[in-house]
Every structure is written in structure tokens, then in C-alpha cells.
C-alpha positions, 0 to 999 in steps of 0.5 A: 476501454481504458484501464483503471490503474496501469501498474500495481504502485497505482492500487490500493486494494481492499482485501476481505478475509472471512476465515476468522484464522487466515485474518488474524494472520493477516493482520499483523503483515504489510499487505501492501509491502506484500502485495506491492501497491500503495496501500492496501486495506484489511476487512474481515468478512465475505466482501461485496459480491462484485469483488475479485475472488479465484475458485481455489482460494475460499474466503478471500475477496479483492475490490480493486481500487486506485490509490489516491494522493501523488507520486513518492519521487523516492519509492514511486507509491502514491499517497495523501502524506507526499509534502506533509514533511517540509524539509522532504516535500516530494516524498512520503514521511517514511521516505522522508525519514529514511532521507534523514538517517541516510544524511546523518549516515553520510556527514558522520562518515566525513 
């Protein structure tokens, strides 16, 4: 069987929390810095029965899903946005602008 996605940059997850509190905390954090993936989708509530869940963690449910769009050649995560910044066309816009400070650093240090 050939697996869905081969590493944790190829996912973009689909996180359910029903606990009102836990999701309220939830929302204010990078889940996909957090999680190390492409991206990662907040939805309150109990989640679809065939998502992943574990017994000692009530609440919460994952549906596994691939991250679409193409390789960032700076942080490897996948997404729609490589190429929407013309100067920086293999990278993300966030990439894209952490180049740029990255060279103006560099040309006021010469």
C-alpha cells in the first residue's frame, strides 16, 4: 500500500476540538508551526467518526490530509502561495519576505 503523505511538511491536517476551553487556546497558536506541516486547519467541534483520535486525549480528532500546492525551495512546506511574489518565485510570500529583509541586512552591512 503505498502511503498518502511520506513526511509531516507533505500534511495539512484538520484538527477538531470539541472542548469549548482546549479550542479557545487553540486558536491563537500556529498549529502548523506546532505540528510541523504545511498547514494545519482548526475546527471546533467532535470531528467526522473516521478521523484519528487516541483514548487518553478526549476531544480531540485529526483527519489527515495532504498539503496541496508546490515545495517551498527555502522551508520545504507545500503550498498554493509559491510564485504569487515575482521577485521570489520558488518560495512562499513569508519566505519571500524574510529574503528581502535577509538582503537589506546584507547591503547595509557593506
Amino acid at each position: 500500500m503505498k502511503r498518502r503523505i511520506g513526511s509531516s511538511l507533505e500534511a495539512a491536517p484538520i484538527i477538531y476540538v470539541a472542548d469549548s476551553d482546549l479550542f479557545g487556546v487553540a486558536v491563537g497558536a500556529d498549529l502548523a508551526e506546532l505540528c510541523i506541516t504545511s498547514a494545519a486547519t482548526l475546527v471546533e467541534g467532535e470531528g467526522p467518526a473516521a478521523a484519528f483520535r487516541l483514548d487518553d486525549v478526549r476531544g480531540v480528532a485529526v483527519e489527515p490530509r495532504r498539503a496541496e500546492g508546490r515545495k517551498c525551495a527555502r522551508s520545504w512546506k507545500i503550498s498554493p502561495a509559491i510564485g504569487a511574489d515575482p521577485q521570489y518565485p520558488d518560495v512562499t510570500p513569508r519566505d519571500a519576505q524574510a529574503l528581502r529583509e535577509w538582503e537589506d541586512m546584507r547591503k547595509a552591512a557593506e
